[in-house]
N, C-alpha and C positions, 0 to 999 in steps of 0.2 A: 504494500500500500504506500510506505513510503518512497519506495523506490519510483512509482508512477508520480507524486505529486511533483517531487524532484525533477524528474524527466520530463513533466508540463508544464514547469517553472523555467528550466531553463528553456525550450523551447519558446514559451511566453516572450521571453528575457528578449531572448533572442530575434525576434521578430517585431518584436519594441524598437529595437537598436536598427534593423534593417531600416523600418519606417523614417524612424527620425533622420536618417542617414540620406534617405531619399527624396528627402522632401528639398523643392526646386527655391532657389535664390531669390530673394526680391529685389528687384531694379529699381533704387530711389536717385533721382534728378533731379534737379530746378534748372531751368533754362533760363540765359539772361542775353540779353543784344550784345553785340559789342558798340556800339552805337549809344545807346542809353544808359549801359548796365544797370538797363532793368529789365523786365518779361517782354519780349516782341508785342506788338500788339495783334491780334487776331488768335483761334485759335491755334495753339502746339499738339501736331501730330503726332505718337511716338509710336514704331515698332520695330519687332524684331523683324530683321533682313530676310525677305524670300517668306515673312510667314505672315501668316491673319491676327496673328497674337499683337496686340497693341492697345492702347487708351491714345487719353486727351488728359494736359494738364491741367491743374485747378487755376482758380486766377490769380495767382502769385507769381506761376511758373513750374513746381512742385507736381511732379508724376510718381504712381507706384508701376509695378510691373510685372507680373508675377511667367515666369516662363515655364512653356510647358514640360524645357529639357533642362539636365544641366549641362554648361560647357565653361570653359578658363576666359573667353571670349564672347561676347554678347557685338552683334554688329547692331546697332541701331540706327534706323534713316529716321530722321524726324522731319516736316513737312510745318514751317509756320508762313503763313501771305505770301509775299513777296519774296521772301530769303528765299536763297536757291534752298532744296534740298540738302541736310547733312547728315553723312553715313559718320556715325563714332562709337568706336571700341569700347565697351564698357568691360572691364574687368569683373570677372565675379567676386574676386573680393573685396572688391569695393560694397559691395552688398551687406557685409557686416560693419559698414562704416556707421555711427550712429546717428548723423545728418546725411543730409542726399548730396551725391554728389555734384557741384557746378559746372554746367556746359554753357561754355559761349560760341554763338553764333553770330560770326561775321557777317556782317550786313550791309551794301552800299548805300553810302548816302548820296541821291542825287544834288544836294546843293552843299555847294562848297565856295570856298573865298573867288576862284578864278571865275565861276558861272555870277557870281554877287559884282562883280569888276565888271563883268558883260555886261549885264544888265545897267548898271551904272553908265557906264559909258554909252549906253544904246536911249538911255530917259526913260528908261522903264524898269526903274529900283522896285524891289519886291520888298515885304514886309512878312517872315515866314515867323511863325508861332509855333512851337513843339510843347502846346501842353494840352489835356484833356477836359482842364474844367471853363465853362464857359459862364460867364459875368450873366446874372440874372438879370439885371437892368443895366442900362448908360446913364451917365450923371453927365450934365448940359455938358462938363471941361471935354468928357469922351466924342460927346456931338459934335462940337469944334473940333477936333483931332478929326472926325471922322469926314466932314465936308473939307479940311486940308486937301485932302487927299482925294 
C-alpha cells in the first residue's frame, strides 16, 4: 500500500514539474517613437513572425504576449500608422524581466529646419503644433493672432 502511494506521489511530482517547465514565456513591451519618446500615435500592432498569435497595445504603449511555443528568439513585426513596419528580436529572457521591455521605433519626420527655410523663403511660413489637447475657447488676444495670419 505504501509502496503504490509513493509511486503516485512521485509520478504526481513528476508531472507537476513537466507542467511548470512547459509553460510558454510572456512577451512584455512598451513601444515608444523615436521622435517623441512617447507611444506612436494610432494603434500598435504586435506579433509573432509568420504566425496569427498577436495583440494590440494599451494606451501607454504597454503589450502582453503570450506565445504559443517556446524558443531563445521571438521575431516580432509590429505594425503602428505610418512607421514603416518593425521586425525585432525579443529574447526570451527578457520575459523574466520585471518591467517590459522598451522598443523604439524610428520614425521620419516630415518637417525639419531645411523644409521650415523653404517655406520661409517661398512667403509661405507654416505654423506646425505637435500637441493633442485643443483650447476649448479663444480669448479676443487669440482672435487677433488668429486674423494676423
Amino acid at each position: 500500500m505504501k509502496l503504490k502511494f509513493v509511486i503516485i506521489f512521485i509520478f504526481l511530482a513528476f508531472l507537476k514539474v513537466e507542467y511548470f517547465h512547459c509553460q510558454n514565456d510572456t512577451i512584455k513591451g512598451k513601444i515608444f517613437s523615436s521622435i517623441s519618446m512617447k507611444k506612436p500615435k494610432g494603434d500598435i500592432y504586435i506579433y509573432i513572425k509568420g504566425t496569427s498569435n498577436g495583440t494590440i497595445s494599451d494606451q501607454s504603449g504597454e503589450f502582453k504576449l503570450i506565445p504559443k511555443t517556446n524558443m531563445e528568439i521571438y521575431l516580432l513585426e509590429i505594425s503602428v500608422g505610418n512607421y514603416p513596419n518593425l521586425i525585432y528580436e525579443y529574447k526570451s529572457l527578457w520575459s523574466k524581466r520585471k518591467n517590459p521591455k522598451s522598443i523604439v521605433i524610428e520614425g521620419k519626420c516630415e518637417i525639419n529646419k531645411e523644409k521650415a527655410r523653404k517655406d520661409w523663403k517661398n512667403g509661405t511660413p507654416k505654423l506646425y503644433l505637435n500637441s493633442g489637447i485643443v483650447p476649448i475657447a479663444n480669448t479676443k488676444a487669440d482672435e487677433k493672432f488668429e486674423k494676423k495670419i
